[in-house]
C-alpha angles and dihedrals in degrees: 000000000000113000105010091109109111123211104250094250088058091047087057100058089059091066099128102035116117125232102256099017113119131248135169127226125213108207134175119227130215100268116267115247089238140357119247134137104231139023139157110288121250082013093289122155099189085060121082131258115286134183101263086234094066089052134060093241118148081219103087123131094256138016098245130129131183112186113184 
């Protein structure tokens, strides 16, 4: 998966951690180009309306992620 290799200072702060237990990981995104609370998902404009939060649009009302 692109992206899921750690630098090794980052992997060593997970010493400790178990295979399977479950962590969350606070992240921040690239900033959106505007804020707005809905939009047309995948950045088509045929498709109807949708909450930002259920797209994958860079426009989102804060640059936060939390990946389980």
């Amino acid at each position: 998966m692109p992206g899921s290799d750690l630098e090794p200072s980052v992997a060593e702060a997970l010493d400790g951690i178990e295979v399977g237990q479950e962590i969350v990981v606070v992240t921040w995104l690239q900033p959106g180009r505007a804020r707005r609370a809905q939009g047309p998902p995948e950045g088509d404009e045929s498709l109807p309306l949708t909450g930002v939060f259920a797209t994958r649009s860079p426009d989102r009302p804060n640059p936060l992620g939390l990946h389980a």
